[in-house]
ChimeraX commands (.cxc) that place a marker at each C-alpha (Angstrom):
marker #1 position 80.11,-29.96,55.53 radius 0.5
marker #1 position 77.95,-32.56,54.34 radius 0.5
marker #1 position 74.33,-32.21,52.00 radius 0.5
marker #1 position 72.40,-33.62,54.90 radius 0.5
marker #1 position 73.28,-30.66,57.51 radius 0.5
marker #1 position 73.18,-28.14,55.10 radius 0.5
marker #1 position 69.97,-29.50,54.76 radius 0.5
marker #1 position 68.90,-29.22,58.26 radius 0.5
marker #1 position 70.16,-25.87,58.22 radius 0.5
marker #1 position 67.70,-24.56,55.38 radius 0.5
marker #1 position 64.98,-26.16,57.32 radius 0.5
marker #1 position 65.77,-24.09,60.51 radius 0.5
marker #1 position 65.87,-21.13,58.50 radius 0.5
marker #1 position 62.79,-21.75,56.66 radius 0.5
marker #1 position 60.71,-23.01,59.84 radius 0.5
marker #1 position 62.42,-20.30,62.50 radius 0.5
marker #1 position 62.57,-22.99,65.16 radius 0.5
marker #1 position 64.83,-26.27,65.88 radius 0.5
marker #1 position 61.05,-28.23,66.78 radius 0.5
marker #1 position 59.62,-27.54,63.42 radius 0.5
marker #1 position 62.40,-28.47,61.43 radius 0.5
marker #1 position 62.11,-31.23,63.68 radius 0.5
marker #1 position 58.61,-32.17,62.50 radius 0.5
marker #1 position 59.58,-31.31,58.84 radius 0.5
marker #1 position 62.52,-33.45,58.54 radius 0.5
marker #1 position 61.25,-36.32,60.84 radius 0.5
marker #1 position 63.78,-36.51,63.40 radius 0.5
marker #1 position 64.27,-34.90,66.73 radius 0.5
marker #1 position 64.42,-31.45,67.97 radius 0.5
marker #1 position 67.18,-32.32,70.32 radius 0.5
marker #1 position 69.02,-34.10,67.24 radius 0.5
marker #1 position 68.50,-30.81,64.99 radius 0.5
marker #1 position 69.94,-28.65,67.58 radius 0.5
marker #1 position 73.17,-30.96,68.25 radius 0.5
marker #1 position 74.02,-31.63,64.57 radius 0.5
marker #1 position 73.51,-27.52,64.11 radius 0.5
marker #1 position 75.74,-26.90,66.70 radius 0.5
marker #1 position 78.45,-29.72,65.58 radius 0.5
marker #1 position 77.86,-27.96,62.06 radius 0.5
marker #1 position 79.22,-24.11,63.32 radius 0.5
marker #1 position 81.73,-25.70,65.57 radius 0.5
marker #1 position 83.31,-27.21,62.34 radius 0.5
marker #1 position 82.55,-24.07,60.52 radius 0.5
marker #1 position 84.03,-21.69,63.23 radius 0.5
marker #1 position 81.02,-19.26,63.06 radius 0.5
marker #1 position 77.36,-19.12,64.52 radius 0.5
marker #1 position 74.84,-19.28,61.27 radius 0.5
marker #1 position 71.88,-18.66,63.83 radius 0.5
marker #1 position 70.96,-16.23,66.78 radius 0.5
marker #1 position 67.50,-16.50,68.61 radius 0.5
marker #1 position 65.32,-13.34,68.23 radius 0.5
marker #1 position 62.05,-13.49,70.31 radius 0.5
marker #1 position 60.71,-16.73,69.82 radius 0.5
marker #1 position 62.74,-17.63,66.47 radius 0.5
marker #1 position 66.22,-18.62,64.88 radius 0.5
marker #1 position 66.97,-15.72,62.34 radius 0.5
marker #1 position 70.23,-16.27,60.41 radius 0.5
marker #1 position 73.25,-14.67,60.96 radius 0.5
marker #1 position 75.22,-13.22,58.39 radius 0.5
marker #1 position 77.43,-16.47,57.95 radius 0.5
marker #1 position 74.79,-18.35,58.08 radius 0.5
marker #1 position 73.16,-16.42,55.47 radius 0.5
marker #1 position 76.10,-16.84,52.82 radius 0.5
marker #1 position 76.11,-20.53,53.44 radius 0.5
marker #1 position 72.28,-21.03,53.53 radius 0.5
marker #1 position 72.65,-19.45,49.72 radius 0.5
marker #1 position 75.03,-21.95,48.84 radius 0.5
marker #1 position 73.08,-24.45,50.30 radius 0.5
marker #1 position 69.62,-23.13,48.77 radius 0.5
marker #1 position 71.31,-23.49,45.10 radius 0.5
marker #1 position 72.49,-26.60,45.87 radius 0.5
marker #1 position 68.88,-28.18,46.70 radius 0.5
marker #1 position 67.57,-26.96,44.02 radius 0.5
marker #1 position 70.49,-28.26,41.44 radius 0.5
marker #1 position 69.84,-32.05,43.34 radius 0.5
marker #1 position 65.64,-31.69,42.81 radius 0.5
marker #1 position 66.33,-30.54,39.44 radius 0.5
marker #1 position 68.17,-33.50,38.73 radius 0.5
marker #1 position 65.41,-35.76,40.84 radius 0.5
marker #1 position 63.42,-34.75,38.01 radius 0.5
marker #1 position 65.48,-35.11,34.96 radius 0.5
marker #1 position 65.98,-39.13,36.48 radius 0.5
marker #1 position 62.49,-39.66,36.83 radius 0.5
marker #1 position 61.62,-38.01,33.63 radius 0.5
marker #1 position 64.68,-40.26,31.83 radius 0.5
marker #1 position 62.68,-43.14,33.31 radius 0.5
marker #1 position 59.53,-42.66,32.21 radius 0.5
marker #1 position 57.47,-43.20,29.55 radius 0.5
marker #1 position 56.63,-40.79,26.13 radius 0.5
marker #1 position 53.23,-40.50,26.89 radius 0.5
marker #1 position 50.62,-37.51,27.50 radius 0.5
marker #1 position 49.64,-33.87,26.00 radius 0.5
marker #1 position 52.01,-32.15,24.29 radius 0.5
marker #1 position 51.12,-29.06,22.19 radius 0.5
marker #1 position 53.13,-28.08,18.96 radius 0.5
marker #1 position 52.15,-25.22,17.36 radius 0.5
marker #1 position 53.33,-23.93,13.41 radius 0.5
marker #1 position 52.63,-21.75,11.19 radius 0.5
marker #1 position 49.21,-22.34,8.42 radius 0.5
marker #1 position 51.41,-23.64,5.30 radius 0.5
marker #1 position 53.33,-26.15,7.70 radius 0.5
marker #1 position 50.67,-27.67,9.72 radius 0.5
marker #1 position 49.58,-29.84,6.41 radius 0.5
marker #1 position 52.53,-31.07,6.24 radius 0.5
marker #1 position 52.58,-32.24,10.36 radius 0.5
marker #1 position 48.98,-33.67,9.91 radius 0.5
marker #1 position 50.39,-35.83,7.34 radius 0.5
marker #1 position 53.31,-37.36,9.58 radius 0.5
marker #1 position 50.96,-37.51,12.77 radius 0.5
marker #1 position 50.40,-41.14,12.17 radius 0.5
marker #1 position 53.30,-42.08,12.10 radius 0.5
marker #1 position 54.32,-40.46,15.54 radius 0.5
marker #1 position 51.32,-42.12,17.05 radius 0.5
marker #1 position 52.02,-45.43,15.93 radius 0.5
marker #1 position 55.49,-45.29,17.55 radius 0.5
marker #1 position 54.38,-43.51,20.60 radius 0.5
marker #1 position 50.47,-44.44,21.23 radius 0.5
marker #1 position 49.81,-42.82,24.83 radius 0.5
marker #1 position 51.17,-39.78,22.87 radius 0.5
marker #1 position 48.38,-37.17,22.35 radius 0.5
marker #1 position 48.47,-33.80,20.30 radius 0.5
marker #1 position 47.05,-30.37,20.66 radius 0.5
marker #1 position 48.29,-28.26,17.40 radius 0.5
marker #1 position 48.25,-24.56,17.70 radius 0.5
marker #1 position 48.21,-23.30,13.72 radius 0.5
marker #1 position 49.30,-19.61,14.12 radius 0.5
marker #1 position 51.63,-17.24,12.62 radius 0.5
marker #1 position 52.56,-16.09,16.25 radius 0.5
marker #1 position 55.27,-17.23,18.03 radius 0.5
marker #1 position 53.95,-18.44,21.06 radius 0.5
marker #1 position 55.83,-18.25,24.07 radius 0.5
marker #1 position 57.68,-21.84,25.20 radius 0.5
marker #1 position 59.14,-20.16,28.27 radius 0.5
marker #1 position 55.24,-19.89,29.75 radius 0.5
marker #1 position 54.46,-23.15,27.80 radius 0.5
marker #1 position 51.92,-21.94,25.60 radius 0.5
marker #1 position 53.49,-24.39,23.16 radius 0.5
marker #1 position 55.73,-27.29,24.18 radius 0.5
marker #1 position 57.43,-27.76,20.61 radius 0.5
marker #1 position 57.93,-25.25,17.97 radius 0.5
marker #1 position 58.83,-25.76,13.91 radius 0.5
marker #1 position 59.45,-22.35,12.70 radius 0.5
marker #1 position 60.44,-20.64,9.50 radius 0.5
marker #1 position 62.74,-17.88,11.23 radius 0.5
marker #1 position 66.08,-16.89,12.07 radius 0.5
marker #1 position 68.12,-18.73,14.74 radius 0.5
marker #1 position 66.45,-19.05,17.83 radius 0.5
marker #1 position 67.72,-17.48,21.39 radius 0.5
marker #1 position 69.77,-18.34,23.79 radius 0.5
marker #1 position 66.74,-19.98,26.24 radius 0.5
marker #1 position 65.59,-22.43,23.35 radius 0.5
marker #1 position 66.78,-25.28,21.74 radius 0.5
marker #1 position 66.51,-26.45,18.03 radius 0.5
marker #1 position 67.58,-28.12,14.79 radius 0.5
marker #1 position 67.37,-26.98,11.70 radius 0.5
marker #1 position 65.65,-29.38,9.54 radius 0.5
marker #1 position 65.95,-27.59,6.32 radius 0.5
marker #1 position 65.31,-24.15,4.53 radius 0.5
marker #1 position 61.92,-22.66,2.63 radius 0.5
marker #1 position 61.99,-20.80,-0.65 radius 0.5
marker #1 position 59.27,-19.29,-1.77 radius 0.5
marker #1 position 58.65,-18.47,-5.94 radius 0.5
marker #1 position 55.85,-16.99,-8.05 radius 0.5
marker #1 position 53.04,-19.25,-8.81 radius 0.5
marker #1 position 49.89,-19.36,-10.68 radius 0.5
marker #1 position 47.37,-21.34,-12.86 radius 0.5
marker #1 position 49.02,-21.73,-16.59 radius 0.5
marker #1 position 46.33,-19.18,-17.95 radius 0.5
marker #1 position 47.23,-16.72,-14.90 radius 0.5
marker #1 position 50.88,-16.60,-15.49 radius 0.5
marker #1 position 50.45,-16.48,-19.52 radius 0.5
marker #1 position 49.27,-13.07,-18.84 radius 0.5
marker #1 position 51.44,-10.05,-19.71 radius 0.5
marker #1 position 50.77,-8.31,-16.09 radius 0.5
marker #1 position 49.16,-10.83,-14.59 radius 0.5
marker #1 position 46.68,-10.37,-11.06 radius 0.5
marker #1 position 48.42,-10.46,-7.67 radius 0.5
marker #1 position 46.71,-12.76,-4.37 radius 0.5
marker #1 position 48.44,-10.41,-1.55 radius 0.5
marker #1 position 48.75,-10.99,2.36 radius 0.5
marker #1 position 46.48,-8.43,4.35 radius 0.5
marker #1 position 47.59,-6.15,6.69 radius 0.5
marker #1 position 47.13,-8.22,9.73 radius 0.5
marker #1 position 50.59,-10.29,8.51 radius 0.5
marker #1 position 51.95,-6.92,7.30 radius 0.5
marker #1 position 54.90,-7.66,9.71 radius 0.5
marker #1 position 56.20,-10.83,7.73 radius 0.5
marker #1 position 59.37,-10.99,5.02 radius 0.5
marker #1 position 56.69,-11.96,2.55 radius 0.5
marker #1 position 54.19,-9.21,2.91 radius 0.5
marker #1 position 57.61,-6.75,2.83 radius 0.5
marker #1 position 58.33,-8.15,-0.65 radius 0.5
marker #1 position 55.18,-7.73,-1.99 radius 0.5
marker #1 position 54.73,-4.05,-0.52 radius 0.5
marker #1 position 57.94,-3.31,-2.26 radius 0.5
marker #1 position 57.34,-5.49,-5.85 radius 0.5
marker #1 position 53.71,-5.38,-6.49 radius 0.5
marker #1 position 51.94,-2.35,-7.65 radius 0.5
marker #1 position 48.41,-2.18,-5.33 radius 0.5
marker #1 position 46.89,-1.77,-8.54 radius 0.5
marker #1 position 47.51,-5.36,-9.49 radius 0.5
marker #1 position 46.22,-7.13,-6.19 radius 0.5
marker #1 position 43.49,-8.15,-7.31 radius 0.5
marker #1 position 42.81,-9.98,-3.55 radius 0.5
marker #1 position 44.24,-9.56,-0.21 radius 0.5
marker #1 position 43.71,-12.30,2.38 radius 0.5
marker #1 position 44.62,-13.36,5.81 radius 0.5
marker #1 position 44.48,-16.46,5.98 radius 0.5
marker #1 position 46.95,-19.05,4.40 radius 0.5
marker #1 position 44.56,-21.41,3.47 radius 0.5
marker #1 position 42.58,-19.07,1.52 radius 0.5
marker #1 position 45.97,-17.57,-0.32 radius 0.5
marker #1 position 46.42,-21.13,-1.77 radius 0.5
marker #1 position 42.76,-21.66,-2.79 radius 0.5
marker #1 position 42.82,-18.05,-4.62 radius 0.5
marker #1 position 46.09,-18.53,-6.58 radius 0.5
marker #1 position 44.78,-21.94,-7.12 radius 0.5
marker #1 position 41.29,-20.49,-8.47 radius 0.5
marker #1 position 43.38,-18.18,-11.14 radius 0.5
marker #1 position 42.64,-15.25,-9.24 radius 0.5
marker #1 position 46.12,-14.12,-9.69 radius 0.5
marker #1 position 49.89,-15.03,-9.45 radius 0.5
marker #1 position 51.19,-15.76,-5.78 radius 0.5
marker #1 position 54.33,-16.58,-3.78 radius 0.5
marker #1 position 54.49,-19.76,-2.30 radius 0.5
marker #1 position 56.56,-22.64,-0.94 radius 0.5
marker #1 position 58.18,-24.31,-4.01 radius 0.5
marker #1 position 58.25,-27.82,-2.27 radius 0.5
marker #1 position 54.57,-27.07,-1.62 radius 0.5
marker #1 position 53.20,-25.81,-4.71 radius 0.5
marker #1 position 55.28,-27.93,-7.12 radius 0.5
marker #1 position 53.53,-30.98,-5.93 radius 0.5
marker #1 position 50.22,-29.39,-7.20 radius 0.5
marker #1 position 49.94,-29.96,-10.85 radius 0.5
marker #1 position 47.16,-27.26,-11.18 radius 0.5
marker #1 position 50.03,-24.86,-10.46 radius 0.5
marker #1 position 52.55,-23.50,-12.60 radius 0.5
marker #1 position 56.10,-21.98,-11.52 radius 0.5
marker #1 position 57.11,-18.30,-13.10 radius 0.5
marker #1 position 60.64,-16.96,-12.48 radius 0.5
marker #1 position 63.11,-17.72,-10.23 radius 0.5
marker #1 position 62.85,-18.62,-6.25 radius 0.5
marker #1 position 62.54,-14.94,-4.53 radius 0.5
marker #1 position 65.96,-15.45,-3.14 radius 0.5
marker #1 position 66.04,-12.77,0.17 radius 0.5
marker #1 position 62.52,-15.02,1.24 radius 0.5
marker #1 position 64.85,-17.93,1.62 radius 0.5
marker #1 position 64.51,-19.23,5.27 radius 0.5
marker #1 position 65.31,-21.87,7.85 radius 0.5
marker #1 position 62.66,-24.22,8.87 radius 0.5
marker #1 position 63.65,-25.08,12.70 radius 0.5
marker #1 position 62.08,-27.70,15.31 radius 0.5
marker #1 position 62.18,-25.81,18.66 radius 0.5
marker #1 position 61.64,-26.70,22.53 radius 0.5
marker #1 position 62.31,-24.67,25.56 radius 0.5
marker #1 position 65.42,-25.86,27.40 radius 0.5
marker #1 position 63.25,-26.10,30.53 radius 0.5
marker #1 position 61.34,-28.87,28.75 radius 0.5
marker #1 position 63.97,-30.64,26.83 radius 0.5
marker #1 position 64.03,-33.99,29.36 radius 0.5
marker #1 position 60.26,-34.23,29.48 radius 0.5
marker #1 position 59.73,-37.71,27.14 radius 0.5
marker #1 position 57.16,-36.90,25.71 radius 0.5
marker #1 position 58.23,-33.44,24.19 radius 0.5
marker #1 position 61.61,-35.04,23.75 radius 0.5
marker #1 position 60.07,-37.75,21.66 radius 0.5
marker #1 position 58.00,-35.54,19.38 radius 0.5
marker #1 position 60.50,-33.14,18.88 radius 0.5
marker #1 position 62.90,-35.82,17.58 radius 0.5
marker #1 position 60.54,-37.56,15.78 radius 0.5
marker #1 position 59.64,-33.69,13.53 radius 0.5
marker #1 position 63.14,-33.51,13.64 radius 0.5
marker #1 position 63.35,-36.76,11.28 radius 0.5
marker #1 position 60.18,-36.93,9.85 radius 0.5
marker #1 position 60.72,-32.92,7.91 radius 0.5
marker #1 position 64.39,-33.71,7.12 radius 0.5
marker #1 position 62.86,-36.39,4.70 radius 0.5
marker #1 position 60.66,-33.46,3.31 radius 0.5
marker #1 position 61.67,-30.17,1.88 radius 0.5
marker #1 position 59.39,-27.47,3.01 radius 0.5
marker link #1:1,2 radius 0.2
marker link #1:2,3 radius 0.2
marker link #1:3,4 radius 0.2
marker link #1:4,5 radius 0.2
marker link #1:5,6 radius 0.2
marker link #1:6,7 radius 0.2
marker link #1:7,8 radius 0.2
marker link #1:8,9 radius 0.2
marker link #1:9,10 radius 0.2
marker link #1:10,11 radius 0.2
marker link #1:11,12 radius 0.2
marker link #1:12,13 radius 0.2
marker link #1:13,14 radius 0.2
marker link #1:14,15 radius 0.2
marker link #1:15,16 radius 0.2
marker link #1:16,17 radius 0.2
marker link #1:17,18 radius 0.2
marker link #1:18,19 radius 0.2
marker link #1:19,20 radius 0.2
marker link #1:20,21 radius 0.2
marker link #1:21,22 radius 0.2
marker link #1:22,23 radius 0.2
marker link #1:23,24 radius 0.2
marker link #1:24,25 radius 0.2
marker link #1:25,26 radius 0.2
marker link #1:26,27 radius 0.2
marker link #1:27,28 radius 0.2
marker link #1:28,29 radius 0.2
marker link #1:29,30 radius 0.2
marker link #1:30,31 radius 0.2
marker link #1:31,32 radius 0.2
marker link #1:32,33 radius 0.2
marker link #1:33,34 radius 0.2
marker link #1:34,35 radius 0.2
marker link #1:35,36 radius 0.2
marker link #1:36,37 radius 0.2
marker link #1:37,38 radius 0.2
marker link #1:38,39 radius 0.2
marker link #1:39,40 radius 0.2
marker link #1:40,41 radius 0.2
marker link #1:41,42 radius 0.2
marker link #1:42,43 radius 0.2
marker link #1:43,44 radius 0.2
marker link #1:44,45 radius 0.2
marker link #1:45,46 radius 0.2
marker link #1:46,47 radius 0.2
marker link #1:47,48 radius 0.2
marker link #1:48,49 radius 0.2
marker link #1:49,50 radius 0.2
marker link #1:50,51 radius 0.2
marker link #1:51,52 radius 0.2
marker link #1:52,53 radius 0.2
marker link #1:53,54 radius 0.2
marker link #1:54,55 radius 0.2
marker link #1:55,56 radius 0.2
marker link #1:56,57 radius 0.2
marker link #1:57,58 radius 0.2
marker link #1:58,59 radius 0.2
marker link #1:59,60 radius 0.2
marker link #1:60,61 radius 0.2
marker link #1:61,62 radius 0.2
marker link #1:62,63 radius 0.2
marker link #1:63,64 radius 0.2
marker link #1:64,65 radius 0.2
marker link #1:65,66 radius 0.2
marker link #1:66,67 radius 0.2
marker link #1:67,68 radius 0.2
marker link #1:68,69 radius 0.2
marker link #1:69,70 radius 0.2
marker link #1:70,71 radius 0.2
marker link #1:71,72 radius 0.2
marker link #1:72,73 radius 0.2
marker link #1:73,74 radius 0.2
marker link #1:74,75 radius 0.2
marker link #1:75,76 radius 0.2
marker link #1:76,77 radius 0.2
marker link #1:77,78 radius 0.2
marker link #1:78,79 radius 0.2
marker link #1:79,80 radius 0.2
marker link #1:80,81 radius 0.2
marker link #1:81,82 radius 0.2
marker link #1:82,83 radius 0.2
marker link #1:83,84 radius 0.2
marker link #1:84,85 radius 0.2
marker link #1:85,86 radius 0.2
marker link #1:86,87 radius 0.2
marker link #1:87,88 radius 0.2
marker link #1:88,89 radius 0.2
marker link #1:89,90 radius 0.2
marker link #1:90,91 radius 0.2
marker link #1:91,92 radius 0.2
marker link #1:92,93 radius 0.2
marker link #1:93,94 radius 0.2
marker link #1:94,95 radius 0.2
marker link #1:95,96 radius 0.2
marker link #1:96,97 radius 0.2
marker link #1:97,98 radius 0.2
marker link #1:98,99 radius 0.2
marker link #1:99,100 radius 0.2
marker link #1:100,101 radius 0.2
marker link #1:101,102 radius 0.2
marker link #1:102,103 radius 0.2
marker link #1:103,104 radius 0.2
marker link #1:104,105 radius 0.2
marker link #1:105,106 radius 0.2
marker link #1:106,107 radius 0.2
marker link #1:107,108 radius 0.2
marker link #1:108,109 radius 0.2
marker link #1:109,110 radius 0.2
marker link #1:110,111 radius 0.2
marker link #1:111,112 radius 0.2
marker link #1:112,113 radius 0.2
marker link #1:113,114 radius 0.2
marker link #1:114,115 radius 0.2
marker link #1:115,116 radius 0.2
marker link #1:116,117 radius 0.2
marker link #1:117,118 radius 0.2
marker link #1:118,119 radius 0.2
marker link #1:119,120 radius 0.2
marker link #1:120,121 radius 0.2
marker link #1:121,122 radius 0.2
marker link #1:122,123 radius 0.2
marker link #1:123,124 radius 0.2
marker link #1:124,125 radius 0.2
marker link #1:125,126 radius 0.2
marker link #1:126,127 radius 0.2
marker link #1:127,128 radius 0.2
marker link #1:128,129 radius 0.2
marker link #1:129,130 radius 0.2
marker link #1:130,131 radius 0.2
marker link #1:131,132 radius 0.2
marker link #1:132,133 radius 0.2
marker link #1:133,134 radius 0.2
marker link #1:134,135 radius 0.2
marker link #1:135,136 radius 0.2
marker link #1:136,137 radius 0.2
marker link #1:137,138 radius 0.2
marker link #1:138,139 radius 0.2
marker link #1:139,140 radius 0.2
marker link #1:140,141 radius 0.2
marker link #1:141,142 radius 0.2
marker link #1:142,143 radius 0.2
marker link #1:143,144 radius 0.2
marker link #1:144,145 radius 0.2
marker link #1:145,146 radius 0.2
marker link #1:146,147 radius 0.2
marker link #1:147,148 radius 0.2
marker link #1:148,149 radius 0.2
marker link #1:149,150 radius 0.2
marker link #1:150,151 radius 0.2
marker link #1:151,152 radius 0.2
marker link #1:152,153 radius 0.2
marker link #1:153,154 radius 0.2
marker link #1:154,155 radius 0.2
marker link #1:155,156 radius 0.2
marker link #1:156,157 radius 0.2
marker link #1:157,158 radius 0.2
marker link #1:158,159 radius 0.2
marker link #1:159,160 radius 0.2
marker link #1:160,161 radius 0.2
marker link #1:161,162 radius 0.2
marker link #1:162,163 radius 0.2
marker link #1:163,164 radius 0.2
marker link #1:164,165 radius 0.2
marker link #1:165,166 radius 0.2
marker link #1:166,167 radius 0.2
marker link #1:167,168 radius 0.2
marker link #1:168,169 radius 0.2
marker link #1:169,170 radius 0.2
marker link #1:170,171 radius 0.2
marker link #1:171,172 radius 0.2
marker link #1:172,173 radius 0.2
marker link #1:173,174 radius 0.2
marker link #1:174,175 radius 0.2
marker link #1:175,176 radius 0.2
marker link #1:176,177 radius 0.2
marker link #1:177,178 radius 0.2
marker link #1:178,179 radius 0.2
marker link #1:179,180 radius 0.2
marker link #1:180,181 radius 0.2
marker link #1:181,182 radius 0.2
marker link #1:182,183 radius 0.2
marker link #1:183,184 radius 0.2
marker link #1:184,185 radius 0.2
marker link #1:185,186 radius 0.2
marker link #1:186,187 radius 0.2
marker link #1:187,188 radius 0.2
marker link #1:188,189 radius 0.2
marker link #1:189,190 radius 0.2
marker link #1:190,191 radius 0.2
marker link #1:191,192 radius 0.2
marker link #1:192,193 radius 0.2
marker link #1:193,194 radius 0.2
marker link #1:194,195 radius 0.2
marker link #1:195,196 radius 0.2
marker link #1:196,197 radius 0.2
marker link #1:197,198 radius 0.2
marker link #1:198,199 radius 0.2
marker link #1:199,200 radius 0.2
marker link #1:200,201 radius 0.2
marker link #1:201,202 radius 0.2
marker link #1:202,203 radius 0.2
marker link #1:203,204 radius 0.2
marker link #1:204,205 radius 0.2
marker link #1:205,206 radius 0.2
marker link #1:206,207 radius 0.2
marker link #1:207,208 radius 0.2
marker link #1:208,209 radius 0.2
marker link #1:209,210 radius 0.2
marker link #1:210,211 radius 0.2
marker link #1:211,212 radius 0.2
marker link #1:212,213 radius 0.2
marker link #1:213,214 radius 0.2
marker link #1:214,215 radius 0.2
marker link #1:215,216 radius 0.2
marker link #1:216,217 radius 0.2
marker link #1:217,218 radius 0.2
marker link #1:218,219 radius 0.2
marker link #1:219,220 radius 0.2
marker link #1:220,221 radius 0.2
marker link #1:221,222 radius 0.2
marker link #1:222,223 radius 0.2
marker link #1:223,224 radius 0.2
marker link #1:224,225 radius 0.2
marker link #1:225,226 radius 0.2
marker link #1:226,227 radius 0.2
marker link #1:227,228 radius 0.2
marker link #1:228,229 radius 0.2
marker link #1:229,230 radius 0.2
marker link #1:230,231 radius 0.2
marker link #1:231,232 radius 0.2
marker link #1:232,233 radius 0.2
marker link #1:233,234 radius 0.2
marker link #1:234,235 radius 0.2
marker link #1:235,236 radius 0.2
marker link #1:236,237 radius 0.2
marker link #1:237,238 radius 0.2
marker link #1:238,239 radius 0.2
marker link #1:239,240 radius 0.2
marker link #1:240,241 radius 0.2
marker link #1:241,242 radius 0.2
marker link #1:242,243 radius 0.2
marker link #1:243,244 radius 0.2
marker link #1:244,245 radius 0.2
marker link #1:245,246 radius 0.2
marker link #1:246,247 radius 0.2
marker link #1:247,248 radius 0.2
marker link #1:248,249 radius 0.2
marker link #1:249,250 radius 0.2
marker link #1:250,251 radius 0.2
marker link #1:251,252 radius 0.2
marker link #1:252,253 radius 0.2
marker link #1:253,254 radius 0.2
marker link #1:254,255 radius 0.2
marker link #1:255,256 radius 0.2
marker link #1:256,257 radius 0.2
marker link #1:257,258 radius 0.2
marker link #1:258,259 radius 0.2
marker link #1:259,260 radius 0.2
marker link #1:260,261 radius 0.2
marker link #1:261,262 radius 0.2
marker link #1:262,263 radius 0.2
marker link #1:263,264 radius 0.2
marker link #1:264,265 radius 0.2
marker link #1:265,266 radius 0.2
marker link #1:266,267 radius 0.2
marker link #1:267,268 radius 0.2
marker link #1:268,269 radius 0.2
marker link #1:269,270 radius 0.2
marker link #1:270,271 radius 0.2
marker link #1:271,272 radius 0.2
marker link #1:272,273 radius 0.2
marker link #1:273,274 radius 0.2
marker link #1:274,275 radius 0.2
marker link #1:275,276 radius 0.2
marker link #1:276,277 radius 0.2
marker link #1:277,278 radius 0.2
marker link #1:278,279 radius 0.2
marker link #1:279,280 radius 0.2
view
């Protein structure tokens, strides 16, 4: 059998009629019909039968129309993946991350745009992982476990997170505590502090990221943050050792649906190099 009358054959079932497979293919109706009926006399069997005024498949035909239906979509599927190796990095492509990361991509953004101008960027800052499969996100950097089977990703490094606080906070005996609210009661971090800090000694709880660093920064109280973060902030003193079960992977993440797009290809390999150089 060859990929152009298996062809012809999916367009007779998907049209009902040897004239509109015809018109859909661009030949002849006459030439449909003879290379469908050269195609069961090789194959021994009938694959159609006419009922009323249409060609309904028979049950031969139906197991090779499956074969045939798999194999048109494996040869668009790799239509696209040439075309897409072809073309250019260039276009929307939205990353999202979580609050304490998405400094750290604003700062390397330049760098991706001046290798890759016709690039642009939507970032999505939320502690949610959005769903690549629906592309609510085209690239991912997460601080997580392994991802699943349907995505693909590199881990760039790992996170560690310590207690942190102005010098006057953390010469305190019991010291304040800046907390995560309940809305990110779900995280490892929130856990920790549910289980190690006394609610008496919260002396804030916040949602928001941003506003956890500008309280611990304030001296409100003693937090846990990124070390690579916070030791680069000189108003910030380290107490104690690194919380060791908070230790985490930091991963760059696509879909596998999306990883021969260019453009999501290029950013994703660019993160890849660009957070390797920095420990989160």
């Amino acid at each position: 059998m060859h990929w152009d009358d298996l062809r012809l054959a999916l367009a007779v079932a998907e049209t009902g009629s040897a004239a509109s497979a015809g018109r859909r293919l661009g030949v002849a109706h006459t030439t449909v019909s003879r290379r469908l009926a050269a195609l069961e006399k090789d194959a021994g069997a009938l694959f159609f039968e006419r009922v009323g005024a249409r060609m309904v498949p028979t049950d031969a035909g139906r197991a090779v129309l499956t074969v045939a239906a798999d194999f048109a979509q494996r040869i668009g599927e790799l239509d696209r993946a040439l075309r897409d190796e072809g073309a250019d990095a260039a276009g929307l492509v939205t990353v999202t991350c979580p609050e304490l990361v998405a400094g750290v991509l604003v700062g390397v953004l330049p760098r991706l745009r001046a290798r890759h101008p016709a690039l642009r960027i939507r970032l999505r800052v939320t502690a949610q992982e959005l769903d690549l499969s629906r592309r609510e996100a085209d690239v991912a950097v997460r601080v997580n476990p392994d991802p699943d089977s349907s995505l693909v990703g590199q881990r760039v490094g790992s996170t560690e997170l310590a207690r942190y606080g102005t010098a006057e906070v953390i010469a305190r005996d019991d010291p304040p505590w800046v907390c995560l609210d309940e809305d990110l009661a779900g995280t490892p971090q929130a856990a920790w502090e549910a289980a190690h800090v006394p609610a008496e000694r919260v002396a804030l709880r916040t949602n928001s990221r941003s506003a956890f660093i500008e309280a611990v920064r304030a001296g409100v109280g003693v937090g846990l943050l990124p070390r690579a973060y916070a030791q680069s902030d000189p108003s910030l003193v380290e107490s104690g050792e690194p919380i060791s079960e908070l230790r985490a992977g930091v991963w760059v993440i696509t879909h596998e649906s999306t990883t021969k797009v260019p453009r999501v290809r290029a950013v994703a390999r660019f993160l890849v190099a660009a957070l390797r150089e920095i420990v989160i």
